[in-house]
DSSP file (Angstrom, degrees, kcal/mol; ACC not computed):
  #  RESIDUE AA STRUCTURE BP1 BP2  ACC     N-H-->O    O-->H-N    N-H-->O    O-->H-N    TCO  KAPPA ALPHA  PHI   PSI    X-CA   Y-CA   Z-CA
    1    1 A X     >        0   0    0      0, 0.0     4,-2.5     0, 0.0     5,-0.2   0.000 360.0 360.0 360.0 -33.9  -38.6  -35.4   51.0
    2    2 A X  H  >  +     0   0    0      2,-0.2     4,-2.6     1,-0.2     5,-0.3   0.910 360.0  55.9 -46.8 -58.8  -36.3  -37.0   48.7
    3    3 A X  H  > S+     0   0    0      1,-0.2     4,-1.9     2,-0.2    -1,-0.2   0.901 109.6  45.2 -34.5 -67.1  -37.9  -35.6   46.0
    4    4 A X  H  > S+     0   0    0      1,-0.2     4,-2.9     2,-0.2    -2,-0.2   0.785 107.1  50.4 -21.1 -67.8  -37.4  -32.5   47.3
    5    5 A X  H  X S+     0   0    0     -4,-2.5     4,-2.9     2,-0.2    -1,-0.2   0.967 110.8  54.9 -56.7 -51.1  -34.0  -32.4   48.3
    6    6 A X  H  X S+     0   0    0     -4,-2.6     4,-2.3     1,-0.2     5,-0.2   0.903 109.2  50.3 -52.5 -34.2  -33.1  -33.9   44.6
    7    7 A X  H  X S+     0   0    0     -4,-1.9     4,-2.6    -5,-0.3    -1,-0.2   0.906 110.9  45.2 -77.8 -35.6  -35.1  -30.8   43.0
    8    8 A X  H  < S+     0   0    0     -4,-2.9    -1,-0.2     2,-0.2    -2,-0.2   0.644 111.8  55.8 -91.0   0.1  -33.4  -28.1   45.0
    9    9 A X  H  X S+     0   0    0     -4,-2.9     4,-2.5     2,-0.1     5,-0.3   0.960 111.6  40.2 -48.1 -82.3  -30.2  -30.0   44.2
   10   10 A X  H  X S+     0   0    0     -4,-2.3     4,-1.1     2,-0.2    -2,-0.2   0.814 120.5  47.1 -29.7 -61.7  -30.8  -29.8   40.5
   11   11 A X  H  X S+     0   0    0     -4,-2.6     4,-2.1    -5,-0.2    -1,-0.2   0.842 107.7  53.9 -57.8 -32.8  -32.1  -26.0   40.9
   12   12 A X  H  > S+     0   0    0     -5,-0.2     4,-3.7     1,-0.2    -2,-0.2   0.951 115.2  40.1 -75.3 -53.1  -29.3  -24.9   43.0
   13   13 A X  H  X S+     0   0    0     -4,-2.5     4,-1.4     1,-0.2    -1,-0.2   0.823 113.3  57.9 -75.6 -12.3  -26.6  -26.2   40.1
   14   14 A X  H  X S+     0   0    0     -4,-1.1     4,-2.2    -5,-0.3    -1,-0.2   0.966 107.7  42.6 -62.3 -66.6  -28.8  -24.9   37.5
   15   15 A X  H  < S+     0   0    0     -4,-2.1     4,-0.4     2,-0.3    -2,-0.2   0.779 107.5  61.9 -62.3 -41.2  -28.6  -21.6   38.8
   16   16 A X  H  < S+     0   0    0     -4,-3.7     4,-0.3    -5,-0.2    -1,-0.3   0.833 104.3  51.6 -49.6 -55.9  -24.8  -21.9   39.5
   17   17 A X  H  < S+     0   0    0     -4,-1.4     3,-0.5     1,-0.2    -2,-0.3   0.809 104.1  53.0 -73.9 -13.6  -24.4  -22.3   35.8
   18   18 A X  S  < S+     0   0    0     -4,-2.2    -1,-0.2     1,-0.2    -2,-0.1   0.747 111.1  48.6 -73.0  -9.6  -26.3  -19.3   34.7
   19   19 A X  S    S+     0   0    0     -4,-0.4     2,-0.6    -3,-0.1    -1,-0.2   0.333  88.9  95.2 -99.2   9.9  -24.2  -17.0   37.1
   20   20 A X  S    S-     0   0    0     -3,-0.5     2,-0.2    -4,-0.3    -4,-0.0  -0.930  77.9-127.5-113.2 142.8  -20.6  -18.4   35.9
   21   21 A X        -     0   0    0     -2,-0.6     3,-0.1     1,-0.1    -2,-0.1  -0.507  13.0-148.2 -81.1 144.0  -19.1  -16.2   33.2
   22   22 A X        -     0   0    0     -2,-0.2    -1,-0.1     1,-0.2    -2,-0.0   0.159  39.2-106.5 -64.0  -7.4  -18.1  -18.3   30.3
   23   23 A X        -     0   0    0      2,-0.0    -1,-0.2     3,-0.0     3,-0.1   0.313  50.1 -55.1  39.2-178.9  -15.3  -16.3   29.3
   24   24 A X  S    S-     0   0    0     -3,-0.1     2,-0.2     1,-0.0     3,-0.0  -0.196  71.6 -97.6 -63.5 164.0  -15.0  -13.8   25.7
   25   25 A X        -     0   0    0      1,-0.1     2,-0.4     3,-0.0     3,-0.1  -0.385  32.0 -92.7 -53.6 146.1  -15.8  -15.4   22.9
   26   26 A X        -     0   0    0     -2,-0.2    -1,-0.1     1,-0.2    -3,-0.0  -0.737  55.4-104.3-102.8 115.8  -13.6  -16.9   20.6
   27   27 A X        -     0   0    0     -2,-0.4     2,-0.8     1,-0.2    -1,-0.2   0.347  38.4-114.0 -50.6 170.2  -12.9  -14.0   17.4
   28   28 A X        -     0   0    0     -3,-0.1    -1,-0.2     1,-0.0    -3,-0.0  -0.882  34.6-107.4-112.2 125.2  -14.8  -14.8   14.5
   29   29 A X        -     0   0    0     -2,-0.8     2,-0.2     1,-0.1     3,-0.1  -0.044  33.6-101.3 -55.5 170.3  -12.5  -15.9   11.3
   30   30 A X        -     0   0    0      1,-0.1     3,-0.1     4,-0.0    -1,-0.1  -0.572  31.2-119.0 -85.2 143.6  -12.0  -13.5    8.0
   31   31 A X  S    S+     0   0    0      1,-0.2     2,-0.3    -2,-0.2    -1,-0.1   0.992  91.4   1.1 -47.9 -82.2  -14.1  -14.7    5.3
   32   32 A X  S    S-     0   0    0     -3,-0.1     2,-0.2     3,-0.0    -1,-0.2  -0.898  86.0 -97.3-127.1 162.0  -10.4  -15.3    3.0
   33   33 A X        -     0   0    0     -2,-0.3    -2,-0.0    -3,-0.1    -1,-0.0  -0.498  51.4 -77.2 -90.0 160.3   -7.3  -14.9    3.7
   34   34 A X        -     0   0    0     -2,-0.2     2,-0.2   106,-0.0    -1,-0.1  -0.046  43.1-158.9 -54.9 145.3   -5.2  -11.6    2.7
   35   35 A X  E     -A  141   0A   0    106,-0.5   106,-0.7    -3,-0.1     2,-0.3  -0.643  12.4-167.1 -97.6 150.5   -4.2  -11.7   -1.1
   36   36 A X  E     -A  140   0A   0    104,-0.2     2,-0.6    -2,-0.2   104,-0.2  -0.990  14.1-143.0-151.7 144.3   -1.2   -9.5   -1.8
   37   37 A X  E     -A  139   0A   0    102,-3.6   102,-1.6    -2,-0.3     2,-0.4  -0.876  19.2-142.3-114.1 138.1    0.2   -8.3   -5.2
   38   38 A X        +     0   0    0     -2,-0.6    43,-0.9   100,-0.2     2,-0.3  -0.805  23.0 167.5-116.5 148.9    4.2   -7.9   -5.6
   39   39 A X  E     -B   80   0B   0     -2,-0.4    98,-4.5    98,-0.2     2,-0.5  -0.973  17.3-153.2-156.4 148.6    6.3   -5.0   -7.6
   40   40 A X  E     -B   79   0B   0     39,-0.6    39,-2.0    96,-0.3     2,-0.3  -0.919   3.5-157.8-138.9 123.9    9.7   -4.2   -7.5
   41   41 A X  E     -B   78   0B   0     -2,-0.5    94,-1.6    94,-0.5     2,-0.5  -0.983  14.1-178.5-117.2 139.2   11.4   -0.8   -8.3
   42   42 A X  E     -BC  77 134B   0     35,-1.3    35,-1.8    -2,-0.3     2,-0.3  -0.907  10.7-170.5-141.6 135.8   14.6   -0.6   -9.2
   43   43 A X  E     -B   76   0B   0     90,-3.2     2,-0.3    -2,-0.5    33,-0.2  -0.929   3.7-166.2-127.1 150.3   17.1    2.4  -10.1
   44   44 A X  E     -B   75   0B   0     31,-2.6    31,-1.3    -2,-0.3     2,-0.4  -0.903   3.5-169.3-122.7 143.3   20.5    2.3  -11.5
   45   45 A X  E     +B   74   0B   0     -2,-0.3     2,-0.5    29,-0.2    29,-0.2  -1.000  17.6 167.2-122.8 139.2   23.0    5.6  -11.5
   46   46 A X  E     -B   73   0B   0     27,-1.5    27,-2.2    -2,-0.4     2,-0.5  -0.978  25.1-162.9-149.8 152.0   26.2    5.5  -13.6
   47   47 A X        -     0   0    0     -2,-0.5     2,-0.3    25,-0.2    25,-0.1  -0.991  29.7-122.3-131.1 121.6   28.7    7.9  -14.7
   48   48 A X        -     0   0    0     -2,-0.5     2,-0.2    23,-0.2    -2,-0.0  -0.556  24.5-130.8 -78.7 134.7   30.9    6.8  -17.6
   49   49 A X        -     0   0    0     -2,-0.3     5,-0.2     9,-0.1    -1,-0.1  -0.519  13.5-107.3 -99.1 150.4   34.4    6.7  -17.3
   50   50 A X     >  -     0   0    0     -2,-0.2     4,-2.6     3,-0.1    -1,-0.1  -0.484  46.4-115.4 -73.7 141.5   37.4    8.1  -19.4
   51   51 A X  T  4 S+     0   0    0      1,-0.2    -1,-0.0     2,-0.2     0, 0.0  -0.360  96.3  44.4 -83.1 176.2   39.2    5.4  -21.1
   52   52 A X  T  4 S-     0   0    0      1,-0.1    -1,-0.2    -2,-0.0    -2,-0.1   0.769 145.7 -44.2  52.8  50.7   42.5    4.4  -20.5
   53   53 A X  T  4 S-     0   0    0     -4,-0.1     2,-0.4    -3,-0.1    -2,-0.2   0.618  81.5-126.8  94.6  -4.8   41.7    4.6  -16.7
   54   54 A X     <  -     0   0    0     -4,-2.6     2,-0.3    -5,-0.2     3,-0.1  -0.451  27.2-129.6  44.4 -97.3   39.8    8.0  -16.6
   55   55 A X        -     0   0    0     -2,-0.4     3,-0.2     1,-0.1    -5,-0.1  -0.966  46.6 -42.3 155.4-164.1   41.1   10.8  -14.1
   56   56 A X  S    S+     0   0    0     -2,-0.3     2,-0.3     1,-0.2    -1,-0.1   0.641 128.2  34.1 -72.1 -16.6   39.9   13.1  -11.5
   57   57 A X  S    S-     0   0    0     -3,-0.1    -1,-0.2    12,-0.0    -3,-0.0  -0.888  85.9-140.2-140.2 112.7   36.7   14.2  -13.3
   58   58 A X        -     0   0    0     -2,-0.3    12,-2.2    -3,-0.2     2,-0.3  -0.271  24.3-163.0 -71.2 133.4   35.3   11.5  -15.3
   59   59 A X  B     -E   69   0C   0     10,-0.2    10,-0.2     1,-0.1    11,-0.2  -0.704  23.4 -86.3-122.1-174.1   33.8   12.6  -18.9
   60   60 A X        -     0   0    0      8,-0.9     2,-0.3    -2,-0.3     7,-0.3  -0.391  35.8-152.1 -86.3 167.1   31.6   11.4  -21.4
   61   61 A X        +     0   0    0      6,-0.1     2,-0.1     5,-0.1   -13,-0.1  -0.776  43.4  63.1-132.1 172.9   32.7    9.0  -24.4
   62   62 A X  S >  S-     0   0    0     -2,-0.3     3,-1.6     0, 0.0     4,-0.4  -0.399  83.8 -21.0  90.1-175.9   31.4    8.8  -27.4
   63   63 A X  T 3  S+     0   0    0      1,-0.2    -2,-0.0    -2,-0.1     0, 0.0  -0.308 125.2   1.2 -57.5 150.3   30.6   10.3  -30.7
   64   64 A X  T 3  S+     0   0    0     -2,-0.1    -1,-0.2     1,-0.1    -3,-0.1   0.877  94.7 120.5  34.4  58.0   30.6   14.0  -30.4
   65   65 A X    X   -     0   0    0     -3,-1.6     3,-0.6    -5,-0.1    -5,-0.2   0.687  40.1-176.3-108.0 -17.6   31.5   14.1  -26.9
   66   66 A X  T 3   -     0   0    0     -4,-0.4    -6,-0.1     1,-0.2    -5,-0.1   0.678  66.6 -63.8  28.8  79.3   34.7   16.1  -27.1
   67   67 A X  T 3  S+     0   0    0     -7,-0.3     2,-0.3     1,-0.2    -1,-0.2   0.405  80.0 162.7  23.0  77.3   35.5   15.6  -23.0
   68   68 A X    <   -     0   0    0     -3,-0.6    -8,-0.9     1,-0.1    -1,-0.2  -0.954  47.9 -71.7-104.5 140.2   33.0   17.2  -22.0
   69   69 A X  B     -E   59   0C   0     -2,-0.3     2,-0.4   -10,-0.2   -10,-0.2   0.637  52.7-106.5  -5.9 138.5   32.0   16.6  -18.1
   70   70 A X        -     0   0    0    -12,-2.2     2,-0.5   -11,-0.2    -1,-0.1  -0.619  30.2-152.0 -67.9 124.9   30.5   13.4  -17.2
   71   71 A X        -     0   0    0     -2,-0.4   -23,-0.2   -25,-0.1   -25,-0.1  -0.928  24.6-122.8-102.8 118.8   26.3   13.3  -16.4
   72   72 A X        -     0   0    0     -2,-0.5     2,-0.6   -25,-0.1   -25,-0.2  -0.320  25.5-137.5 -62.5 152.2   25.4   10.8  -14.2
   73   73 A X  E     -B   46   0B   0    -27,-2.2   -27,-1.5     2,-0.0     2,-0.4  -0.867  15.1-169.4 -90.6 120.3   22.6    8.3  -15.8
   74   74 A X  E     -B   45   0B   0     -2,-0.6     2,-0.4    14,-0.5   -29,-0.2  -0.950   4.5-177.9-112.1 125.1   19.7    7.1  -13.8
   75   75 A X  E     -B   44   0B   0    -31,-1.3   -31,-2.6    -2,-0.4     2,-0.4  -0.993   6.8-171.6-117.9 149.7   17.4    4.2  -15.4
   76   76 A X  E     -B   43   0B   0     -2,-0.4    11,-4.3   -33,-0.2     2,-0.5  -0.954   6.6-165.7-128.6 138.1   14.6    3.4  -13.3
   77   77 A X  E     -BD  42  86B   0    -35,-1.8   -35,-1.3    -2,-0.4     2,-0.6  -0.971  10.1-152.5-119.8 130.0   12.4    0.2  -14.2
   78   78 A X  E     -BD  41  85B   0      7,-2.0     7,-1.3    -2,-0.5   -37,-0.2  -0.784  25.8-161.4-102.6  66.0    8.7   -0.1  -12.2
   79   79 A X  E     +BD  40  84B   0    -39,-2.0   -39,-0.6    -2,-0.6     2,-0.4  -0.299  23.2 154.4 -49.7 123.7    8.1   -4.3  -12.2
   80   80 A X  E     -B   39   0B   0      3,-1.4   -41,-0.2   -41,-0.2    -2,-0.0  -0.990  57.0-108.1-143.4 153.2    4.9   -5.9  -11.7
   81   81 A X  S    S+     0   0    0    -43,-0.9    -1,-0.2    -2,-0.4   -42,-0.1   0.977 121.9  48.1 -37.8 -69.7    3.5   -9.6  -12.9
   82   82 A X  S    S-     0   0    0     -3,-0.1     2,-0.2     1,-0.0    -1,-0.1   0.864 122.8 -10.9 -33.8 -65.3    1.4   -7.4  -15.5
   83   83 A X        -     0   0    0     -5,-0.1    -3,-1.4     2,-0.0     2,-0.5  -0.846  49.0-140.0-143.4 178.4    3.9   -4.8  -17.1
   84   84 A X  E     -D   79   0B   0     -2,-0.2     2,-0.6    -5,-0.2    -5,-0.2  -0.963  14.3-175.2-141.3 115.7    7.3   -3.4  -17.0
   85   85 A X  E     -D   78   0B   0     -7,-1.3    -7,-2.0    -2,-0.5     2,-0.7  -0.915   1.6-175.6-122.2 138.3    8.1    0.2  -17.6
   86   86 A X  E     -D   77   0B   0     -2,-0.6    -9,-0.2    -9,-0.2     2,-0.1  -0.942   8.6-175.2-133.0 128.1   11.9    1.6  -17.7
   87   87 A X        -     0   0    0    -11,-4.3   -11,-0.1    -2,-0.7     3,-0.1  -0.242  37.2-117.8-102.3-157.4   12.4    5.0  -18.0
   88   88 A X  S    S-     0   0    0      1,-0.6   -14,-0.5   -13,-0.2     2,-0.2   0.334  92.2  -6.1-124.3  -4.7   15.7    7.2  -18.4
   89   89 A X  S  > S-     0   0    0    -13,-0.1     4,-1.1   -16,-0.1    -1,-0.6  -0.781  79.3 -87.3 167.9 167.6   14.9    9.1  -15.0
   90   90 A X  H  > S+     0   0    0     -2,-0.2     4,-1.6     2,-0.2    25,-0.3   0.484 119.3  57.2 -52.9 -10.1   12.8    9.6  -12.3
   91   91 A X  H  > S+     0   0    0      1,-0.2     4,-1.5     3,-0.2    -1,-0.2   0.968 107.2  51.8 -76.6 -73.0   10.7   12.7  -14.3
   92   92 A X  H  > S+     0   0    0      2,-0.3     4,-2.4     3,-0.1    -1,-0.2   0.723 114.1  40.2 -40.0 -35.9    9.9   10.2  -17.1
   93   93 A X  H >< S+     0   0    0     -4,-1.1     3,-0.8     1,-0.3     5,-0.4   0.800 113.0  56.6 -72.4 -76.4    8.4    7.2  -14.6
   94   94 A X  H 3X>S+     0   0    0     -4,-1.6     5,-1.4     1,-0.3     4,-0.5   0.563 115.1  35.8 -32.5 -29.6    6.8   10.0  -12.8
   95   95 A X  H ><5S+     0   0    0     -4,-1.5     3,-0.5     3,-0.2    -1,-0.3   0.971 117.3  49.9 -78.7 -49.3    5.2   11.0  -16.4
   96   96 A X  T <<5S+     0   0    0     -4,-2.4    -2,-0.2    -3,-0.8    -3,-0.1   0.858 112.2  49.4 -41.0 -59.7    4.6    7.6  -17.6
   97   97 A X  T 345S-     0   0    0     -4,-0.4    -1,-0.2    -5,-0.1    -2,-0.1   0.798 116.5-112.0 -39.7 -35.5    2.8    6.5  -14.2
   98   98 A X  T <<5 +     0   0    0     -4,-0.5    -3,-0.2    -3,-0.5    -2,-0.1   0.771  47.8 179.5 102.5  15.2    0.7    9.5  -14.2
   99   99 A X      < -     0   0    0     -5,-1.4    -1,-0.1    -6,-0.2    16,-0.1  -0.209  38.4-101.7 -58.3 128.0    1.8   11.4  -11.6
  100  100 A X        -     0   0    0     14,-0.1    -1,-0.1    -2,-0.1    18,-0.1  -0.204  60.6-100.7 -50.4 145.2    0.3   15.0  -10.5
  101  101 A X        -     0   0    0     -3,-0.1    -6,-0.0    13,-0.1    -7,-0.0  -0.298  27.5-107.3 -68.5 169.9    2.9   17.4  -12.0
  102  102 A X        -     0   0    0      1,-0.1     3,-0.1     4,-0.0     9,-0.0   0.028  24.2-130.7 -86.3-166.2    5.7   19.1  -10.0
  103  103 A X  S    S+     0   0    0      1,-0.1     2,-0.2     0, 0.0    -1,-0.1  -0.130  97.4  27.7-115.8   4.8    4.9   23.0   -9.7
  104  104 A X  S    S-     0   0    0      2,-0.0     2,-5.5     0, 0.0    -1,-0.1  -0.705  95.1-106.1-166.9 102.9    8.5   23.4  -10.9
  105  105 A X        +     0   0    0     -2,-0.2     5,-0.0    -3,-0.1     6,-0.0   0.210  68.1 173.3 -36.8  74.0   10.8   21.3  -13.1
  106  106 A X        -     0   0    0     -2,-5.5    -4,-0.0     1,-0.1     5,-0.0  -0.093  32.6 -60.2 -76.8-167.9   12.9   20.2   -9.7
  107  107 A X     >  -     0   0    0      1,-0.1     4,-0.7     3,-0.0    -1,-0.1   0.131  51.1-105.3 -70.2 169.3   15.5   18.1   -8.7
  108  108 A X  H  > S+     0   0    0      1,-0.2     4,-1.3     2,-0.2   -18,-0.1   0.663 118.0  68.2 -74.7 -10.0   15.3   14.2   -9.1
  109  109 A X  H  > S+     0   0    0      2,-0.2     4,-1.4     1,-0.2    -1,-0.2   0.646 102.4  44.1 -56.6 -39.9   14.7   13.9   -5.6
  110  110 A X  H  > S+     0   0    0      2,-0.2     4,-1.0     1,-0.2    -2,-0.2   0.895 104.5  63.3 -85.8 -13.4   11.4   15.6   -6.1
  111  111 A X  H  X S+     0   0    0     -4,-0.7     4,-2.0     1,-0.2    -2,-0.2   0.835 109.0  46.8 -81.2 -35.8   10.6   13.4   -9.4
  112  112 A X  H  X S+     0   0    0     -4,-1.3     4,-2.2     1,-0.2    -1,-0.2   0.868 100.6  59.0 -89.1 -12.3   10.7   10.5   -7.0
  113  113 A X  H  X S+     0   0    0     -4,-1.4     4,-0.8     2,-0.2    -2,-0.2   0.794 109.8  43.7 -72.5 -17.1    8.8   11.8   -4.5
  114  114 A X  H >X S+     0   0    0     -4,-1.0     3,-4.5     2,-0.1     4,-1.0   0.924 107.9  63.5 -64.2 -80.0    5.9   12.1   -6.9
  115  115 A X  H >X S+     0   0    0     -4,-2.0     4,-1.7   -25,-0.3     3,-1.7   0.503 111.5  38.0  12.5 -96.3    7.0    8.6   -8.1
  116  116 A X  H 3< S+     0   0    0     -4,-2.2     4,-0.3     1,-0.3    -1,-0.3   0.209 109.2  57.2  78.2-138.0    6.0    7.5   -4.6
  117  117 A X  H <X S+     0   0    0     -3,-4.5     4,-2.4    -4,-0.8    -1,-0.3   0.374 100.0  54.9 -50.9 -41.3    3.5    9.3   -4.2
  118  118 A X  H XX S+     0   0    0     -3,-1.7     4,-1.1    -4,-1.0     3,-0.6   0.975 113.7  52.2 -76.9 -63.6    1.7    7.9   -7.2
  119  119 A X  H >X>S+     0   0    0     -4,-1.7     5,-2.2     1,-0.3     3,-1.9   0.949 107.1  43.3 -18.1 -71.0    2.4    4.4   -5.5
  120  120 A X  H >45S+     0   0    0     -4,-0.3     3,-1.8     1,-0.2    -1,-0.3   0.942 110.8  56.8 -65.0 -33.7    1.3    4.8   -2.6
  121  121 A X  H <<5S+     0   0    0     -4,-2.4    -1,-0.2    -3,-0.6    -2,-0.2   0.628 107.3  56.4 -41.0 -16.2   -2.0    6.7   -4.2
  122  122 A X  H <<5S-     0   0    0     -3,-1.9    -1,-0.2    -4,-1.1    -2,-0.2   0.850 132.4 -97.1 -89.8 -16.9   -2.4    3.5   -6.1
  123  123 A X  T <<5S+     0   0    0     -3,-1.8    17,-0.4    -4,-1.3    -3,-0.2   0.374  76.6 141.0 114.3  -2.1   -2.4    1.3   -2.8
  124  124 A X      < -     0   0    0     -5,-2.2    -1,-0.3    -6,-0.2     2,-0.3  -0.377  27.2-175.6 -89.3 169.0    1.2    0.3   -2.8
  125  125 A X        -     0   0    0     13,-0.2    13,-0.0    -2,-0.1    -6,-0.0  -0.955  35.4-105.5-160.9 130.3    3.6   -0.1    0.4
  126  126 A X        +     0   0    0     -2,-0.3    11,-0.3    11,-0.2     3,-0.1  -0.423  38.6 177.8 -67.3 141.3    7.1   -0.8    0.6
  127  127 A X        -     0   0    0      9,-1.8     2,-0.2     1,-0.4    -1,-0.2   0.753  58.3 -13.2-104.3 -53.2    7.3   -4.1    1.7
  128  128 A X        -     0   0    0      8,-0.4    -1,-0.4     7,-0.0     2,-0.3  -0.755  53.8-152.2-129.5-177.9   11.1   -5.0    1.8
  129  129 A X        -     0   0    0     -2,-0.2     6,-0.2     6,-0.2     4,-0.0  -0.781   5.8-171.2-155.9 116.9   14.3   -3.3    0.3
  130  130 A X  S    S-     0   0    0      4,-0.8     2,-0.3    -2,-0.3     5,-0.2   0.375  74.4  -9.0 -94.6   9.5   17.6   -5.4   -0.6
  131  131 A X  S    S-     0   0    0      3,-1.3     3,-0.3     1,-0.2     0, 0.0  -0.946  89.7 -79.7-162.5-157.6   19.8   -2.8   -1.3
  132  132 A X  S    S+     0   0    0     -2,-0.3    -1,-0.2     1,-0.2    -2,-0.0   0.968 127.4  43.8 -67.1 -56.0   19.6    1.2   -1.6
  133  133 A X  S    S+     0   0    0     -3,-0.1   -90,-3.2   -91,-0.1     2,-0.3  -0.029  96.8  74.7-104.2  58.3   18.4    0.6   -5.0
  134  134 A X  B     -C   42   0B   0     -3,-0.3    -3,-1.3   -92,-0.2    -4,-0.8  -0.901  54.6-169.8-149.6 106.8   16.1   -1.9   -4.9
  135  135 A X        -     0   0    0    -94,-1.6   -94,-0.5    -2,-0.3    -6,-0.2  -0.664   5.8-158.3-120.6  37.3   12.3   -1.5   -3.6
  136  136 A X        -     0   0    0     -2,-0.5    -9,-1.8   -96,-0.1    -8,-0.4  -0.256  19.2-172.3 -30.2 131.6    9.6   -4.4   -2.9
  137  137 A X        -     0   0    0    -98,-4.5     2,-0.3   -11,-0.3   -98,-0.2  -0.451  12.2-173.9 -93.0-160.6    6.5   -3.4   -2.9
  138  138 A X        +     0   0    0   -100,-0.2     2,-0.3    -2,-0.2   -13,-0.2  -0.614   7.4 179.9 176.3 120.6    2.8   -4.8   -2.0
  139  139 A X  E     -A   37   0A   0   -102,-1.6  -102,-3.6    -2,-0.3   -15,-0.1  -0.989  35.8-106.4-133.4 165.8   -0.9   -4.2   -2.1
  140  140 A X  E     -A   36   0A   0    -17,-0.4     2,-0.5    -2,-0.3  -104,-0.2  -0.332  36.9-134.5 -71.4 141.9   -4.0   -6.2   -1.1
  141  141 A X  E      A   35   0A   0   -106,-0.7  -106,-0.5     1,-0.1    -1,-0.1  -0.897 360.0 360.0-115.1 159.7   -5.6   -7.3   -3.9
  142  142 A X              0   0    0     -2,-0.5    -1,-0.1  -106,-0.0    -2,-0.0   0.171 360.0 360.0 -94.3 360.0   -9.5   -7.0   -4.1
């Protein structure tokens, strides 16, 4: 009877552990962890000023500038570990990158939005920005 009792002891907790949930599972780790590649854009705009203090509508200096009206300057530089490309405005990175062409020579607003575009086509994502003109970027590397 002993026997007994001891075996339907044993069966009875057996059978109580297949019927208690275990909780989920524990996720299964990533193979490696994420790699990331970093690039920095950065654009400068300047307008030269008249000397001795300028005035109310700033013009250009130099040889064979004869006061005429000031054009702002944009250089834009595209940083990576690999290379460094600085253009004289946004149309020129946008050609240099490889960017689909406008349908219209537009504004420079549209030159960077190819700009971008071509980025982000490439895999890139703004990551941080420390000022207006100044860009991190990041993609996963392979």
């Amino acid at each position: 009877m002993r026997k007994l009792f001891t075996f339907l002891s044993l069966a009875a907790v057996v059978a109580l552990g297949l019927l208690v949930s275990r909780g989920p599972a524990a996720p299964a780790l990533p193979d490696k962890p994420v790699r990331w590649e970093y690039a920095e854009l950065t654009f400068t705009r300047v307008v030269a000023p008249l000397p001795g203090g300028g005035g109310p509508a700033p013009r250009l200096i130099g040889p064979g500038a004869a006061g005429a009206p000031a054009v702002p300057q944009t250089n834009v530089w595209w940083i990576t570990a690999d290379e460094e490309i600085e253009a004289v405005d946004w149309k020129a990175l946008a050609d240099k990158l490889r960017a689909p062409a406008a349908k219209n020579d537009g504004s420079q607003t549209m030159h960077r939005l190819r700009v971008l575009n071509r980025l982000s086509a490439d895999g890139w994502e703004v990551y941080d920005h420390t000022s207006v003109n100044n860009w991190t970027f990041r993609r996963r590397v392979q």
